[in-house]
Structure formats: C-alpha cells, structure tokens
N, CA, C and O atoms as a Maestro MAE file, in Angstrom:
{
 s_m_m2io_version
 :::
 2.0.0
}

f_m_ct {
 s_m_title
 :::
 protein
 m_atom[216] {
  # First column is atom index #
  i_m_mmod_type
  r_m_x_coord
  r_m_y_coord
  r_m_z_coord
  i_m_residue_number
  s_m_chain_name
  s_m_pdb_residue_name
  s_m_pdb_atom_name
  i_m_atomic_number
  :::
  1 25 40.135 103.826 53.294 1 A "UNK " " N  " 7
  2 3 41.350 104.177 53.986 1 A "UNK " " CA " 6
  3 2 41.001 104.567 55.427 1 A "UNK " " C  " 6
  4 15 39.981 105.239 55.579 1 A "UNK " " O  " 8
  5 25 41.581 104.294 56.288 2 A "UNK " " N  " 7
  6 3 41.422 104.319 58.074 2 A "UNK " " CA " 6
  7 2 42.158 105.810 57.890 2 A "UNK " " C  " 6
  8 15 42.843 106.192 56.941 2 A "UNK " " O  " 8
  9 25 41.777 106.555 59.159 3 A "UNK " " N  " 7
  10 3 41.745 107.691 59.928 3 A "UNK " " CA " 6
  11 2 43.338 107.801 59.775 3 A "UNK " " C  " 6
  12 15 43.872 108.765 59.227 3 A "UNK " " O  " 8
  13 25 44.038 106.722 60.311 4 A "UNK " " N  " 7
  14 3 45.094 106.826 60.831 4 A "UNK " " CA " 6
  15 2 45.814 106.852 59.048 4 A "UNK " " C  " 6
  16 15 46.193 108.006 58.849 4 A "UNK " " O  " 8
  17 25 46.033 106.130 58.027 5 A "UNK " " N  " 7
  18 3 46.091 106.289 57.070 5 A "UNK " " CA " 6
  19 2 46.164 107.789 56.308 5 A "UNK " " C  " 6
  20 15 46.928 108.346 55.520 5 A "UNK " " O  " 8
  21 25 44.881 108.116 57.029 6 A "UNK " " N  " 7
  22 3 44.508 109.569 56.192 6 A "UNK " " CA " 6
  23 2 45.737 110.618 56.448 6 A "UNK " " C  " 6
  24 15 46.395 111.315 55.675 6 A "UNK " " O  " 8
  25 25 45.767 110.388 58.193 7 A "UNK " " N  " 7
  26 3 46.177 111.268 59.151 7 A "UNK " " CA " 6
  27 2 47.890 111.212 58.202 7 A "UNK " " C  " 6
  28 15 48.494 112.230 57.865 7 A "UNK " " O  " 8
  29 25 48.201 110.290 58.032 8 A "UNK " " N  " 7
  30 3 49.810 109.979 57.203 8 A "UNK " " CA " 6
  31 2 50.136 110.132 56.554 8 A "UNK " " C  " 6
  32 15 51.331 110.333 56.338 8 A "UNK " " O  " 8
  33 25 49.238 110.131 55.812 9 A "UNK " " N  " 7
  34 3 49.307 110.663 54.392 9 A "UNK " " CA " 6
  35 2 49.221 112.126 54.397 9 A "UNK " " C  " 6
  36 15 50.299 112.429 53.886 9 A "UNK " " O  " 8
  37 25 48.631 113.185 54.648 10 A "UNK " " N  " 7
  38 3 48.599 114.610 55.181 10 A "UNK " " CA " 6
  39 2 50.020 114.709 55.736 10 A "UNK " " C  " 6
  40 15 50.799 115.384 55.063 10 A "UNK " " O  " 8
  41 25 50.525 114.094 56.956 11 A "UNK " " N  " 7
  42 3 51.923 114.581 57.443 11 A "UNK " " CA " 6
  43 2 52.898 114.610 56.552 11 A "UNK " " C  " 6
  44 15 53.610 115.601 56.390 11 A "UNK " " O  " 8
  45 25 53.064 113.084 55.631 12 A "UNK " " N  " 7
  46 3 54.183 113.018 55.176 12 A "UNK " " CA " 6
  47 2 54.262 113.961 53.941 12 A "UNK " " C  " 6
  48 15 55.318 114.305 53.409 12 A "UNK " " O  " 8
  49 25 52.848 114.387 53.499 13 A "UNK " " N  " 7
  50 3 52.929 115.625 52.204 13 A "UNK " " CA " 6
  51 2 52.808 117.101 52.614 13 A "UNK " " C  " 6
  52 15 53.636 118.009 52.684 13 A "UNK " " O  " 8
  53 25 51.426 117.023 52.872 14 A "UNK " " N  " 7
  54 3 51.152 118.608 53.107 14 A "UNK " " CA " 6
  55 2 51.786 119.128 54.796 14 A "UNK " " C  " 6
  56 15 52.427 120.063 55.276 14 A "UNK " " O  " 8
  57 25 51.318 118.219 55.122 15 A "UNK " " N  " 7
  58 3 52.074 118.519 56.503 15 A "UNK " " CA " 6
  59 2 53.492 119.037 56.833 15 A "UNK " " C  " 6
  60 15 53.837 119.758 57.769 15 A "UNK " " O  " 8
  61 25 54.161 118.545 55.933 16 A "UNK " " N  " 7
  62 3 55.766 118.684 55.642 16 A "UNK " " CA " 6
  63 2 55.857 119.849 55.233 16 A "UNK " " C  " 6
  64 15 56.703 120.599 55.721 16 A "UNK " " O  " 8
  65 25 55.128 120.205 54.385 17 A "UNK " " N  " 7
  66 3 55.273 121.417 53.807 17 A "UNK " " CA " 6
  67 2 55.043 122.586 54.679 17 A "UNK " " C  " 6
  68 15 55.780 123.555 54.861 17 A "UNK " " O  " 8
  69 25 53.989 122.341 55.140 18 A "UNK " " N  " 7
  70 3 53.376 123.537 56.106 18 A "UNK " " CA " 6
  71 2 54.454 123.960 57.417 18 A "UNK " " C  " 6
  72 15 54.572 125.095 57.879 18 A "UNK " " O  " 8
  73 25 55.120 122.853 57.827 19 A "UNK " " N  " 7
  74 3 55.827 122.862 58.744 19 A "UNK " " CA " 6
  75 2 56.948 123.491 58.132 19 A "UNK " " C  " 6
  76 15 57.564 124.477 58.536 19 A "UNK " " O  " 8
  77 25 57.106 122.936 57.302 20 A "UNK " " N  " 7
  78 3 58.579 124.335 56.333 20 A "UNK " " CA " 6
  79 2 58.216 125.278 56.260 20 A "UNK " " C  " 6
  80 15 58.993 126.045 56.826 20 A "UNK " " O  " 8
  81 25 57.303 125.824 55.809 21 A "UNK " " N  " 7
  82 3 57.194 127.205 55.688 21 A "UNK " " CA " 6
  83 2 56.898 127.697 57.124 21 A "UNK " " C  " 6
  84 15 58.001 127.828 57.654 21 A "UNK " " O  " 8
  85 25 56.268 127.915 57.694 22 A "UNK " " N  " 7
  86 3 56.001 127.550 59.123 22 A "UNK " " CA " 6
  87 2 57.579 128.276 59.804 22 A "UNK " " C  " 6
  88 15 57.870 129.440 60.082 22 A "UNK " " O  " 8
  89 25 58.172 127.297 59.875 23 A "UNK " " N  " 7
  90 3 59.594 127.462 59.568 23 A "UNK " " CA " 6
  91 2 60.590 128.152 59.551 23 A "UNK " " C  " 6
  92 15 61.359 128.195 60.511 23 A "UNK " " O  " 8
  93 25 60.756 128.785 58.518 24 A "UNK " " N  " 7
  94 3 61.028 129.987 57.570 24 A "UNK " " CA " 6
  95 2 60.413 131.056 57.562 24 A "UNK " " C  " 6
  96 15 60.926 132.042 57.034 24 A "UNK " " O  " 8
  97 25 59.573 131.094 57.955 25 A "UNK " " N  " 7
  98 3 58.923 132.594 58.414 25 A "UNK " " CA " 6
  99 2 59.081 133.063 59.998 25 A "UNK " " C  " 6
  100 15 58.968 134.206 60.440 25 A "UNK " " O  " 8
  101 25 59.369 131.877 60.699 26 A "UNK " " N  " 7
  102 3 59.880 132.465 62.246 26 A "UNK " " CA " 6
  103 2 61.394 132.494 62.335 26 A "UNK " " C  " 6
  104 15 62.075 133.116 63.151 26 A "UNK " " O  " 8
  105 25 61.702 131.889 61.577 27 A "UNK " " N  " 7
  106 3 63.398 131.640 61.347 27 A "UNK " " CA " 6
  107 2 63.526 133.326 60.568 27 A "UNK " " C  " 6
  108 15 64.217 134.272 60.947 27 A "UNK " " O  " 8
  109 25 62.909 133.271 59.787 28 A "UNK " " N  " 7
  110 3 63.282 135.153 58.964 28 A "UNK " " CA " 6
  111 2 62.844 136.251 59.965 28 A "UNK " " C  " 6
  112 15 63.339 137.378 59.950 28 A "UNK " " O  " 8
  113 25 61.930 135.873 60.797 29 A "UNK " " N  " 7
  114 3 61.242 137.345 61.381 29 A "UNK " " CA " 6
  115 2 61.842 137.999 61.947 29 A "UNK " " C  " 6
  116 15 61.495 139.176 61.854 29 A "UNK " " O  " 8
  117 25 62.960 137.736 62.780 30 A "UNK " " N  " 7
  118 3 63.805 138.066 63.503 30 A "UNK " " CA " 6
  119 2 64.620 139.349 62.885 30 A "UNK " " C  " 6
  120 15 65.149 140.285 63.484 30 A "UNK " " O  " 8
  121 25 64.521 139.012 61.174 31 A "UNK " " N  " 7
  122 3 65.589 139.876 60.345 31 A "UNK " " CA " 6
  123 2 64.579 140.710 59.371 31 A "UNK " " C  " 6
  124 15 64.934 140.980 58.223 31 A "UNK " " O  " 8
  125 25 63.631 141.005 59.746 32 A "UNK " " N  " 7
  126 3 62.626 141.920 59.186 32 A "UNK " " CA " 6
  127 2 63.273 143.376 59.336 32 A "UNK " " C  " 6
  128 15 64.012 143.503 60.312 32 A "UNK " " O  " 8
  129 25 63.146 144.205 58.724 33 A "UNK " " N  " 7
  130 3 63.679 145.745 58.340 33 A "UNK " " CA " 6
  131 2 63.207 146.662 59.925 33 A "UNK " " C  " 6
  132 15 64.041 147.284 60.584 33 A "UNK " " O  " 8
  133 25 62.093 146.585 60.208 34 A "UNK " " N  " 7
  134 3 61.592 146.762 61.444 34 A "UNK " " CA " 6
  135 2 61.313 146.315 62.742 34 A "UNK " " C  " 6
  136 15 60.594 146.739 63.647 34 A "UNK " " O  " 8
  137 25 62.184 145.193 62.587 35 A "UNK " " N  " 7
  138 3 62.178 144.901 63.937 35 A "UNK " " CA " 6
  139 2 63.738 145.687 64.970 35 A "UNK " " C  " 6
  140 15 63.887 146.299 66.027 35 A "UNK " " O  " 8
  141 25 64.492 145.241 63.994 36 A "UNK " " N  " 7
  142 3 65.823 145.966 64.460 36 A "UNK " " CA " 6
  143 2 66.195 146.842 65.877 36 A "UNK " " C  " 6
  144 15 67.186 146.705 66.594 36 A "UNK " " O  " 8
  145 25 64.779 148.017 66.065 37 A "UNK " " N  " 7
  146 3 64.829 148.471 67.563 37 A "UNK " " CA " 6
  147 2 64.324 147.471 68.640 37 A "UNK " " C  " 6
  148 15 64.785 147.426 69.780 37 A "UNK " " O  " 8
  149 25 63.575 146.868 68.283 38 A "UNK " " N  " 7
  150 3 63.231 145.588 69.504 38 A "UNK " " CA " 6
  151 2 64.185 144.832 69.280 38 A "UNK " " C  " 6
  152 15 64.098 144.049 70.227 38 A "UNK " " O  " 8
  153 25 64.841 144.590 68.824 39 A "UNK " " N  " 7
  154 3 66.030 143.630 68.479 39 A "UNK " " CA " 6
  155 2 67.272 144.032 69.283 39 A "UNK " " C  " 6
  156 15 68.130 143.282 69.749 39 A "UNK " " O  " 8
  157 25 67.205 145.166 69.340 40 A "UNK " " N  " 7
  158 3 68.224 146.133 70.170 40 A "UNK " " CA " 6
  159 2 68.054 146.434 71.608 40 A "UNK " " C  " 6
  160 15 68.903 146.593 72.485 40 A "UNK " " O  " 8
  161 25 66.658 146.480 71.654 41 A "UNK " " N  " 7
  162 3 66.305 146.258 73.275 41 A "UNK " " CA " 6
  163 2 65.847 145.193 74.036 41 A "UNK " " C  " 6
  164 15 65.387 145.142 75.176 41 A "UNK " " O  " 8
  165 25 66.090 144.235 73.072 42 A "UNK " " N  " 7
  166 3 65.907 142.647 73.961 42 A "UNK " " CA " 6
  167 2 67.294 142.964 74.188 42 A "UNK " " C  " 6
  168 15 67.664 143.183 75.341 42 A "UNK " " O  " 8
  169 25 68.093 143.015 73.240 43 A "UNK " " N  " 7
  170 3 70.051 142.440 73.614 43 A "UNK " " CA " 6
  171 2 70.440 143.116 74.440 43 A "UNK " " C  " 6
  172 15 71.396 142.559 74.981 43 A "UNK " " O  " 8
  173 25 70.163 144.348 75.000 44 A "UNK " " N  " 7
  174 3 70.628 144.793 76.252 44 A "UNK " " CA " 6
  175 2 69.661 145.232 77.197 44 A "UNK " " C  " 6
  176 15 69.692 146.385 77.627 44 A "UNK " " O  " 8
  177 25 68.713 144.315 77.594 45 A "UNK " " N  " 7
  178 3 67.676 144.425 78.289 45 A "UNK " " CA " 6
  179 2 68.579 143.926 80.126 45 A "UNK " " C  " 6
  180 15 68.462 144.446 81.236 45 A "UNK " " O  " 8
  181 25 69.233 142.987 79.740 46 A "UNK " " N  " 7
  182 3 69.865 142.609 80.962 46 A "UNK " " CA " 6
  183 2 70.696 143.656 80.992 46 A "UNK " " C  " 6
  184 15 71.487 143.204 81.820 46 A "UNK " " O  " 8
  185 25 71.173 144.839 80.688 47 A "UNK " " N  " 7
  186 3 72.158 145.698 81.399 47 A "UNK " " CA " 6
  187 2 71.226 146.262 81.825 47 A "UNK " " C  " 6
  188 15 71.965 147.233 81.991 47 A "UNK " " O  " 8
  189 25 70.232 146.631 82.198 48 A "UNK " " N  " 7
  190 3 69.223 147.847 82.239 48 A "UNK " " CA " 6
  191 2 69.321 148.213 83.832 48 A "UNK " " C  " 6
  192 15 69.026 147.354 84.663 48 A "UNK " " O  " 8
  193 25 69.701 149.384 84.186 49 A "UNK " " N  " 7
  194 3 69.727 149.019 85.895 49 A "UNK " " CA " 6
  195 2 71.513 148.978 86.503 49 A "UNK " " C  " 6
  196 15 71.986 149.384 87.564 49 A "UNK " " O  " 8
  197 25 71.944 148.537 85.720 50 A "UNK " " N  " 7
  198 3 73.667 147.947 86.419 50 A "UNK " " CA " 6
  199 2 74.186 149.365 86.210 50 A "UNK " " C  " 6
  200 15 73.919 150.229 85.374 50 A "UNK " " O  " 8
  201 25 75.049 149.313 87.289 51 A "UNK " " N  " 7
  202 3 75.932 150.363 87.741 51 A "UNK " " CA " 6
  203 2 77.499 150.085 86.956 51 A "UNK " " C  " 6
  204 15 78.191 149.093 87.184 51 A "UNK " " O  " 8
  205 25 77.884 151.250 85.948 52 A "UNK " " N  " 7
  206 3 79.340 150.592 85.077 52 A "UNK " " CA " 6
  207 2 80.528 150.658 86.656 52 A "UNK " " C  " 6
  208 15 81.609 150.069 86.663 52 A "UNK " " O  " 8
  209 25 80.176 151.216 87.459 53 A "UNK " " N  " 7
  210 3 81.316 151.190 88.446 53 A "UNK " " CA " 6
  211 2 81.324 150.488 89.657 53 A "UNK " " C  " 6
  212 15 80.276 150.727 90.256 53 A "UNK " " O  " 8
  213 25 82.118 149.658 90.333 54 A "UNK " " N  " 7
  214 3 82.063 148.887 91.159 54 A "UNK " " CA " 6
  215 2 82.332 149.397 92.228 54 A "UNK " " C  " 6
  216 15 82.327 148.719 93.255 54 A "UNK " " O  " 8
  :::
 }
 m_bond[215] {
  # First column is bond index #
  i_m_from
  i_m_to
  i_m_order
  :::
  1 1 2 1
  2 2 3 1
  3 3 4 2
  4 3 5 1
  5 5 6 1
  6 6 7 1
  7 7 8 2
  8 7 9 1
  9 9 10 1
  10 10 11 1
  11 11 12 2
  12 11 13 1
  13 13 14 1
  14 14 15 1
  15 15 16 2
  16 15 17 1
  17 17 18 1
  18 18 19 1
  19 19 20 2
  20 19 21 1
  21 21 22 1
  22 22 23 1
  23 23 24 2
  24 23 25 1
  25 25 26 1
  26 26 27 1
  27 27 28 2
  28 27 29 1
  29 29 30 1
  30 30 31 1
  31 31 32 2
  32 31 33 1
  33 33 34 1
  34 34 35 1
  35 35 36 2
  36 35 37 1
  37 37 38 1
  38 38 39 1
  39 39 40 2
  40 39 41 1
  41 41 42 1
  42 42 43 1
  43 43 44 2
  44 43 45 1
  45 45 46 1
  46 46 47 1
  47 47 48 2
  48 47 49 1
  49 49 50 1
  50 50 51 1
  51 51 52 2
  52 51 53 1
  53 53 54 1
  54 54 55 1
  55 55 56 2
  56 55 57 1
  57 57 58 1
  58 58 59 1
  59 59 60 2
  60 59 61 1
  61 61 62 1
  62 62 63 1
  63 63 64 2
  64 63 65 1
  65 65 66 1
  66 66 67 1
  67 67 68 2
  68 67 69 1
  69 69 70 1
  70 70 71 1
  71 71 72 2
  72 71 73 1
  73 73 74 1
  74 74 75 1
  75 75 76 2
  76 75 77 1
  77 77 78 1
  78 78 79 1
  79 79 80 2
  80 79 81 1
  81 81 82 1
  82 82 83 1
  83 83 84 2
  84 83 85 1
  85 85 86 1
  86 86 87 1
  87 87 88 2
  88 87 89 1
  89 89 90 1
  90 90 91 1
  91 91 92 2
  92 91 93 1
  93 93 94 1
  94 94 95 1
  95 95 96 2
  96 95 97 1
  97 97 98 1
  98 98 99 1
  99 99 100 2
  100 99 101 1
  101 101 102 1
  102 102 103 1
  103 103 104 2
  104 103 105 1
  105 105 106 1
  106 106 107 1
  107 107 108 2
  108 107 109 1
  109 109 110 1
  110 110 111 1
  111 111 112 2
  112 111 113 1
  113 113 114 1
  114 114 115 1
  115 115 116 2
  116 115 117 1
  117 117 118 1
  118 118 119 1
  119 119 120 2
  120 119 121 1
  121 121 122 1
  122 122 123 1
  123 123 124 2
  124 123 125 1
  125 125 126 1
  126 126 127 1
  127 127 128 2
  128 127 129 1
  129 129 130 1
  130 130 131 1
  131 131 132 2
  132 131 133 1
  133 133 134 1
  134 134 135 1
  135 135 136 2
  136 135 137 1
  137 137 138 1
  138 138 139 1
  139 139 140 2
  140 139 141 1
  141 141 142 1
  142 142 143 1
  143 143 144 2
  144 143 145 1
  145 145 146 1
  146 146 147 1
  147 147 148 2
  148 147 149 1
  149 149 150 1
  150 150 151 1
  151 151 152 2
  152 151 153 1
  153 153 154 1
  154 154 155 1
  155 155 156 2
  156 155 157 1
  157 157 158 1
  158 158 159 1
  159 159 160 2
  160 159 161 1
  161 161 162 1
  162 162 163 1
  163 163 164 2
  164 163 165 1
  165 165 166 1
  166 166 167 1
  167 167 168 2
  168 167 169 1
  169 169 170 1
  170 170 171 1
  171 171 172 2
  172 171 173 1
  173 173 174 1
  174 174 175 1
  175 175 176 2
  176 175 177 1
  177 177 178 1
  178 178 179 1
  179 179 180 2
  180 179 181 1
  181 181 182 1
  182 182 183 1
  183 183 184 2
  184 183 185 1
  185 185 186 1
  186 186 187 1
  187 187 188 2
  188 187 189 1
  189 189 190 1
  190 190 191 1
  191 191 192 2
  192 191 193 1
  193 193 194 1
  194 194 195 1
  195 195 196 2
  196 195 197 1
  197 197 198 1
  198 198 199 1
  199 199 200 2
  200 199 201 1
  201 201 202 1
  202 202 203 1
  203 203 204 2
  204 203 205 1
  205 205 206 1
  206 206 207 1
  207 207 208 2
  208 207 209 1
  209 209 210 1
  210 210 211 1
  211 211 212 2
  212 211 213 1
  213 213 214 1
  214 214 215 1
  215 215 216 2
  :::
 }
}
C-alpha cells in the first residue's frame, strides 16, 4: 500500500474520529463549571473604560 493510501485510510477512520472529539471538547469548554468568571470578563471587556454619560 503507497504512503498516500496509508495517509487515507487513517483520515477517513481514525482521523475522523479524532477530529470529533477534538471537537467536542473545544465546543464544551466554554461551558465548564469554572470558567464562568472569565466568561464574564471577556463579555464585558469592551465596556471597560467607557463613560455611562455623554
């Protein structure tokens, strides 16, 4: 079997897989129990500084 063969066989199985999970663990991290305060200070990181009165 050629390189390139090998290489295809890996993507279309294990590769697939890895990339799912892969995946799903950056897709969930976001909603981890502890992240929540960094979660809170990215989302109002752009007010930081602004004056509420014009």
């Amino acid at each position: 079997m050629s390189t390139y063969d090998t290489l295809r066989h890996f993507a279309d199985s294990y590769g697939l897989a890895v990339m799912m999970v892969v995946f799903l663990g950056m897709a969930a991290w976001p909603f981890r129990p502890g992240a929540r305060d960094r979660n809170d200070a990215a989302a109002n990181m752009i007010f930081k500084g602004q004056d509420d009165g014009e």
